[in-house]
VEXKOL-675972 format. One line per field, with one value per atom (N, C-alpha, C, O): residue in one letter; atom name; x, y, z. Coordinates in steps of 0.2 Angstrom, whole numbers, plus 5000, padded with zeros to 4 digits. Each point is the difference from the previous one (the first is absolute). Layout:
VEXKOL-675972
res	c(A; ...)
atom	c(CA; ...)
px	c(X; ...)
py	c(Y; ...)
pz	c(Z; ...)
This chain:
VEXKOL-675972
res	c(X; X; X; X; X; X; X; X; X; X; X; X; X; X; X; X; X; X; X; X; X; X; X; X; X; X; X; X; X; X; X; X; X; X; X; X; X; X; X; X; X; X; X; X; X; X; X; X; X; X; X; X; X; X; X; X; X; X; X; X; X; X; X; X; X; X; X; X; X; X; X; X; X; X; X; X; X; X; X; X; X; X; X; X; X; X; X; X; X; X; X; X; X; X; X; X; X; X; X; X; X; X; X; X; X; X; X; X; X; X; X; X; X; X; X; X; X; X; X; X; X; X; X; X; X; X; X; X; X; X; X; X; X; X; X; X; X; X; X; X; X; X; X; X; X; X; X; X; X; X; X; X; X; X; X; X; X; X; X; X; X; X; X; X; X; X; X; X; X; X; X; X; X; X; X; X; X; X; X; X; X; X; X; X; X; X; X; X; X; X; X; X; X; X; X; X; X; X; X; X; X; X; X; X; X; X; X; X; X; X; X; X; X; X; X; X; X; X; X; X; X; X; X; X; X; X; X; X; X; X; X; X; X; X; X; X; X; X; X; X; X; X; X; X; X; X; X; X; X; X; X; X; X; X; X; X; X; X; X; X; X; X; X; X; X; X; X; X; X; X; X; X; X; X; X; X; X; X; X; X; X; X; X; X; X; X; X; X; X; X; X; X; X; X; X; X; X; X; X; X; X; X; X; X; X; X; X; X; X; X; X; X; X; X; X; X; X; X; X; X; X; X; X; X; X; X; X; X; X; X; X; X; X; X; X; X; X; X; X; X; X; X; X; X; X; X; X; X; X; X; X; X; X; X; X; X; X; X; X; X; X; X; X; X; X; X; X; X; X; X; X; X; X; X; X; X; X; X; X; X; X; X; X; X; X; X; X; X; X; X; X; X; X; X; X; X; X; X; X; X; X; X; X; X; X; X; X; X; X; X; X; X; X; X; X; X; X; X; X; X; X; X; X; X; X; X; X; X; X; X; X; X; X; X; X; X; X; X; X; X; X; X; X; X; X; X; X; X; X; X; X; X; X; X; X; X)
atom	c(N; CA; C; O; N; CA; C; O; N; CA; C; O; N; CA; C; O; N; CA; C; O; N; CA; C; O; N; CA; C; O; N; CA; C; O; N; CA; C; O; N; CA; C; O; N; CA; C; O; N; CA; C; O; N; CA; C; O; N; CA; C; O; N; CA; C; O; N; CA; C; O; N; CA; C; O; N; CA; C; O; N; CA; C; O; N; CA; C; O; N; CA; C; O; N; CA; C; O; N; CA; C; O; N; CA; C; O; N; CA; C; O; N; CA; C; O; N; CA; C; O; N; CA; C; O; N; CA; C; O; N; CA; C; O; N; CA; C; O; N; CA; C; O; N; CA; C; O; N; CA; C; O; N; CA; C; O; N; CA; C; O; N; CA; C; O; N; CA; C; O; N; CA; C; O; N; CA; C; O; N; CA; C; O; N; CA; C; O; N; CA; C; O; N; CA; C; O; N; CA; C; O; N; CA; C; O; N; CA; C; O; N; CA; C; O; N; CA; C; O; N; CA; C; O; N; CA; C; O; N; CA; C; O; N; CA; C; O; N; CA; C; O; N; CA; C; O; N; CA; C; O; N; CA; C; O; N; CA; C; O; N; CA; C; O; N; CA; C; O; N; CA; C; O; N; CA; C; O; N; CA; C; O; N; CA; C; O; N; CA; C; O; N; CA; C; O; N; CA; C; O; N; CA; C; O; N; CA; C; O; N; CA; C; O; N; CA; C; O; N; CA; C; O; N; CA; C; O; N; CA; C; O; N; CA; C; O; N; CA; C; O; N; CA; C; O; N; CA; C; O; N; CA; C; O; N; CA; C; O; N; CA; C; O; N; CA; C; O; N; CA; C; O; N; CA; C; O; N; CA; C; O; N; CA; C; O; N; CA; C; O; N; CA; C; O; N; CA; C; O; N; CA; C; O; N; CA; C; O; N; CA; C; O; N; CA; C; O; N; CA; C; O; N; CA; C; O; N; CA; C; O; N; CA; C; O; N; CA; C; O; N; CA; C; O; N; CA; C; O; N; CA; C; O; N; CA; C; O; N; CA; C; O; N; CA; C; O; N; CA; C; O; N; CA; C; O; N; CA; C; O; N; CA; C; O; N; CA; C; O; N; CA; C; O; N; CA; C; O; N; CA; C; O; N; CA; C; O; N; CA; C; O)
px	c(4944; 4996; 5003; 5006; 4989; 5003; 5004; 4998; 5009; 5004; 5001; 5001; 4999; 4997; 5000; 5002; 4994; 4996; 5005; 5004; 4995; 5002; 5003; 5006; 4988; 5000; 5005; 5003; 4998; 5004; 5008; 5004; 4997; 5008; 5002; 5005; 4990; 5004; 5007; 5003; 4998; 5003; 5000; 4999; 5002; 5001; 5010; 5005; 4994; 5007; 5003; 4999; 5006; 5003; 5006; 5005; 4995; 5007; 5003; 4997; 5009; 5004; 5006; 5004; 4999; 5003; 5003; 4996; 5009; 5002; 4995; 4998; 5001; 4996; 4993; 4997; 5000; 4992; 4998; 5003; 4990; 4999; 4992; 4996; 5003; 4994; 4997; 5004; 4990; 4996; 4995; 4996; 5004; 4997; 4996; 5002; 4993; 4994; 4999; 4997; 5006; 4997; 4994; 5000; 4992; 4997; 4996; 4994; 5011; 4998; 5003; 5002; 4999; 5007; 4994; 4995; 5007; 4996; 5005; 5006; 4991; 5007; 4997; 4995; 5010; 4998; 5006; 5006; 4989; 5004; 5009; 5006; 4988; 5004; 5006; 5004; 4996; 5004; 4996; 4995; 5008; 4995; 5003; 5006; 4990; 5001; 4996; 4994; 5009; 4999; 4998; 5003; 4990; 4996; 5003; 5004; 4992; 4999; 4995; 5002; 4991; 4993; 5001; 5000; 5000; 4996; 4994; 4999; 4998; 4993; 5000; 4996; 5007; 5001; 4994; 4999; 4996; 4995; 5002; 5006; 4989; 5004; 5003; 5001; 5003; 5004; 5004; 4999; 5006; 5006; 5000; 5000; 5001; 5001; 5006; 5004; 5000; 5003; 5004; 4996; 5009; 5006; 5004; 5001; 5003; 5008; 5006; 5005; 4993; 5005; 4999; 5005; 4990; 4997; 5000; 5001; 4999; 5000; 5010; 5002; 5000; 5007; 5003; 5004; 4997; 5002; 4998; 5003; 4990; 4996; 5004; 5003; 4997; 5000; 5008; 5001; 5005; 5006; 5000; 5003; 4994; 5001; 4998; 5002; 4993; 4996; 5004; 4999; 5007; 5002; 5010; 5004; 4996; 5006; 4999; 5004; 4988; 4998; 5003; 5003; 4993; 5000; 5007; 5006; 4992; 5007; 4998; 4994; 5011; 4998; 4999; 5000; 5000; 4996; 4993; 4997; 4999; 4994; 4996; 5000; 4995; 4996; 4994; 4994; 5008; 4993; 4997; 5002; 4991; 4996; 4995; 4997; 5003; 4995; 4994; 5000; 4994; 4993; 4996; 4995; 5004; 4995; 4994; 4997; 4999; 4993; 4997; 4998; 4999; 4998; 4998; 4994; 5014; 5000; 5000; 4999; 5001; 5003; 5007; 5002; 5000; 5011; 5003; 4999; 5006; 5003; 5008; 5001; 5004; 5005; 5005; 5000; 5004; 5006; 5006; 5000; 5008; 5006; 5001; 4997; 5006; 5000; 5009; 5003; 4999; 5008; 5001; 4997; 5010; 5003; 5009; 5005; 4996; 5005; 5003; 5004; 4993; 5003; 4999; 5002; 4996; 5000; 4993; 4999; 4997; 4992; 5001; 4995; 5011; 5000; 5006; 5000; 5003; 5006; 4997; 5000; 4995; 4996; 4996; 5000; 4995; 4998; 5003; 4998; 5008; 5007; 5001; 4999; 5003; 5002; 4994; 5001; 4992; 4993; 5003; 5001; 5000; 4998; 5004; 4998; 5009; 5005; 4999; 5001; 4996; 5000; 4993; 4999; 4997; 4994; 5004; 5001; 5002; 5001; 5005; 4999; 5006; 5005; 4996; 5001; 4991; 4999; 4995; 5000; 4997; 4997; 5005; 4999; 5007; 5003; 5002; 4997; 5007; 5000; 4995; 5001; 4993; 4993; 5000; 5000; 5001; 4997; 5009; 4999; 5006; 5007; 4995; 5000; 4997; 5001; 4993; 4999; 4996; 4995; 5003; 4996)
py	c(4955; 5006; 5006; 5001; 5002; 5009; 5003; 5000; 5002; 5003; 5009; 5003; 4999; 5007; 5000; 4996; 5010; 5002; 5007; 5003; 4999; 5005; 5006; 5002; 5000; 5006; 5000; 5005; 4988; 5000; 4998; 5001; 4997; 4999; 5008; 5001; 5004; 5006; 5005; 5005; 4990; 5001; 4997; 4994; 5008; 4995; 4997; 5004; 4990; 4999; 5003; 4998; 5005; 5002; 5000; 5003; 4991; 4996; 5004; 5003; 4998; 5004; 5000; 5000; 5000; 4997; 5003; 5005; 4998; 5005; 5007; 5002; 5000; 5006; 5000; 5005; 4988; 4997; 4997; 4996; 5009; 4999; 4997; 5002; 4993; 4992; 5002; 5000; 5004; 4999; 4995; 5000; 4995; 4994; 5002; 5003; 4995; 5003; 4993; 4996; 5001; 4994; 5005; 5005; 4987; 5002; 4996; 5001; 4994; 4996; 4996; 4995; 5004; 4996; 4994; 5002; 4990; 4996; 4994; 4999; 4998; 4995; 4992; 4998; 5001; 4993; 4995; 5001; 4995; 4995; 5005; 4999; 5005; 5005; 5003; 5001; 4999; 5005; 5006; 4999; 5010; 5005; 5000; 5001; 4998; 5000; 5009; 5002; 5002; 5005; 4998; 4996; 5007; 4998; 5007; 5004; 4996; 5006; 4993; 4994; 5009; 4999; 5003; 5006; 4989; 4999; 5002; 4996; 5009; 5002; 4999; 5004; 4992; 4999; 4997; 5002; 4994; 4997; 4998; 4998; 5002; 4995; 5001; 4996; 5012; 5005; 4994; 4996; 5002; 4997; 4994; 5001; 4991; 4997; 4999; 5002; 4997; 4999; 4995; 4996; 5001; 4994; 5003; 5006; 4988; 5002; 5003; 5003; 4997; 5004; 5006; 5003; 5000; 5009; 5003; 5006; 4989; 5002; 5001; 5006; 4990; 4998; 5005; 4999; 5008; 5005; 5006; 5005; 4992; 5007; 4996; 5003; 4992; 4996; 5003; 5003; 4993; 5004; 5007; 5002; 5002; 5006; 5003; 5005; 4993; 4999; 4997; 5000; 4995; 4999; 5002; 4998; 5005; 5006; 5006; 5003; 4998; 5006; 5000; 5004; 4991; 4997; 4996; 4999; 4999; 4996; 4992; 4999; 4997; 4994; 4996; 4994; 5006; 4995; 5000; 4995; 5014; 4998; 4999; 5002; 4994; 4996; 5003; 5002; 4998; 5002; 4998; 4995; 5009; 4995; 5004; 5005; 4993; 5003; 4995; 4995; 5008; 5001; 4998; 5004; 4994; 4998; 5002; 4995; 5008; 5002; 4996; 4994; 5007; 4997; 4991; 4998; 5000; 4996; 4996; 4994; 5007; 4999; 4997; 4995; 5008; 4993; 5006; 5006; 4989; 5005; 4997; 4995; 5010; 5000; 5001; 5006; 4989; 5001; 4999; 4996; 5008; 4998; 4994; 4997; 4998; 4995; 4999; 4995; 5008; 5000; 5007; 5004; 4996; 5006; 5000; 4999; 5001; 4998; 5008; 5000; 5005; 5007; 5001; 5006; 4990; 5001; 5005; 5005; 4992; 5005; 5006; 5003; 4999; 5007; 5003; 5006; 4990; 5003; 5004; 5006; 4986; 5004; 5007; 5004; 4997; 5003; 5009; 5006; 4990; 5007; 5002; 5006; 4989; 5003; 5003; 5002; 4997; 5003; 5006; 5005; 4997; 5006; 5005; 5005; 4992; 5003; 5001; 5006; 4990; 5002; 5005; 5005; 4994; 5006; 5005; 5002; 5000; 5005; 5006; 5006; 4989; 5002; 5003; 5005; 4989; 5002; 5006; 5004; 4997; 5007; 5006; 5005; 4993; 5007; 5001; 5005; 4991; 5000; 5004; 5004; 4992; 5006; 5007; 5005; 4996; 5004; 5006; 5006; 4992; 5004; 5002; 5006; 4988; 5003; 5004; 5001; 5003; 5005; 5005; 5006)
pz	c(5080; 5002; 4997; 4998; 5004; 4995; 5007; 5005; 4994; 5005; 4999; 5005; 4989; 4999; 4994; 4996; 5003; 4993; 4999; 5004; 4988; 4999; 5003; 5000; 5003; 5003; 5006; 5003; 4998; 5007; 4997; 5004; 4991; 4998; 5001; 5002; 4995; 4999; 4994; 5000; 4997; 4996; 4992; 5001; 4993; 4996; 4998; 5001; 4998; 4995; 4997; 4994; 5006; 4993; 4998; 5001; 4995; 4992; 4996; 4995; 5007; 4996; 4997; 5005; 4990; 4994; 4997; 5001; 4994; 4994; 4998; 4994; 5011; 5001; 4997; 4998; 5004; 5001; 5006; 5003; 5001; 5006; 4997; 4995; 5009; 5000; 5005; 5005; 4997; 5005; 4999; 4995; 5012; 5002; 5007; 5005; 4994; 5005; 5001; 4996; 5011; 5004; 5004; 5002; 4997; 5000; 5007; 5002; 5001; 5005; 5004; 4996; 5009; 5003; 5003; 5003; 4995; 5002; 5003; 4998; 5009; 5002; 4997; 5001; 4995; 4996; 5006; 5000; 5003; 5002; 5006; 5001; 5003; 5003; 4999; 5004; 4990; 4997; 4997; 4998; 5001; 5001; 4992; 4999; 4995; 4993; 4999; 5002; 4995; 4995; 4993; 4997; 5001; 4995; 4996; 5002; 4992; 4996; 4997; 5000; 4998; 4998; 4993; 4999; 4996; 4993; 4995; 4996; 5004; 4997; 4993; 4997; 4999; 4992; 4998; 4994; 5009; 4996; 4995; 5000; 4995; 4994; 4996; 4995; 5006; 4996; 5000; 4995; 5010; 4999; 5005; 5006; 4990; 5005; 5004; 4995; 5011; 5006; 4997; 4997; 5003; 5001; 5003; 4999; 5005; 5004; 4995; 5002; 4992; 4996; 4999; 5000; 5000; 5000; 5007; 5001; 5004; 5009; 5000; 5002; 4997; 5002; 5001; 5005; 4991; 5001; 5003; 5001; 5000; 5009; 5005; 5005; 4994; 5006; 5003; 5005; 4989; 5001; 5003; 5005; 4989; 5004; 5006; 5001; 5003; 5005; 5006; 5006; 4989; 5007; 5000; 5004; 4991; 5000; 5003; 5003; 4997; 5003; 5009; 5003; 4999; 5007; 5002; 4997; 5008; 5002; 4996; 4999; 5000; 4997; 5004; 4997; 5009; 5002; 5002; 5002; 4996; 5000; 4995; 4994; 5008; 4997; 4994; 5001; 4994; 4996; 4994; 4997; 5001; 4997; 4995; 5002; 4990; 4999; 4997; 4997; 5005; 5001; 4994; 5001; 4994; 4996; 5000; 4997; 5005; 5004; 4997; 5003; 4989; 4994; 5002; 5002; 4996; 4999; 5008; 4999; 5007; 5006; 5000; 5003; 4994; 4999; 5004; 5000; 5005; 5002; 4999; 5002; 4995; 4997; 5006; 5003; 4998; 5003; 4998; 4995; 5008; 4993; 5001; 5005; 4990; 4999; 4999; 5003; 4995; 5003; 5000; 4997; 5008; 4999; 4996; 5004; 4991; 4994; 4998; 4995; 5008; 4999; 4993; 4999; 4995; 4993; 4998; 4996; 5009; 5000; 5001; 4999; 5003; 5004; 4996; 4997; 5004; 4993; 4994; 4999; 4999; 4992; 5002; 4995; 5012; 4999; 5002; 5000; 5000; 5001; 4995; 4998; 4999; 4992; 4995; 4994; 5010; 4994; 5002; 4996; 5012; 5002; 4998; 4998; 5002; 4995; 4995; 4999; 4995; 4993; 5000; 4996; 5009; 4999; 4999; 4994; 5014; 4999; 4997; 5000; 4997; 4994; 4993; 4997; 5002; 4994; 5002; 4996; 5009; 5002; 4999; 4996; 5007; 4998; 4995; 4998; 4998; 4992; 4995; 4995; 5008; 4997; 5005; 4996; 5008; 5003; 4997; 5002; 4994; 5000; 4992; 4998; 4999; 4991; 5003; 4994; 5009; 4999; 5002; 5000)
């Protein structure tokens, strides 16, 4: 069952890294098998399909955001699949440390030569 909606979490997520902040908009807290699971909802249609490989790092950061023992989940609306982590190996989170780091080095780099 639905335990709160949007409106009632009142805040979004926010993932922060090598001077890169991730805003994550959970969009609905549902208890699966009484446990209270944080969604973030999917709208991609047939832009882009959903696998545990493209999720793995919302997920990660979704749950570096939060404490890690809470439970979360992204939403495939589309498709109805709903993606939970599948291990936690800290390598997911690493790599998506080290994107955020080189983003934002190669931003500055551009943003030094204008």
């Amino acid at each position: 069952y639905i335990a709160a909606r949007r409106s009632d979490l009142g805040r979004n997520l926010v993932w922060s890294h090598g001077g890169i902040s991730v805003r994550i908009a959970p969009e609905i807290v549902m208890s699966i098998n009484g446990a209270a699971t944080i969604h973030v909802l999917c709208h991609l249609g047939e832009k882009l399909e959903l696998n545990q490989r493209r999720v793995n790092p919302i997920l990660a950061m979704m749950l570096d955001a939060l404490s890690h023992e809470t439970k979360v989940a992204v939403l495939d609306v589309h498709r109805g699949k709903l993606f939970r982590p599948t291990r936690n190996d800290g390598r997911i989170l690493l790599q998506a440390r080290a994107n955020a780091a080189a983003f934002a080095e190669t931003w500055r780099l551009l943003d030094s030569d204008s």
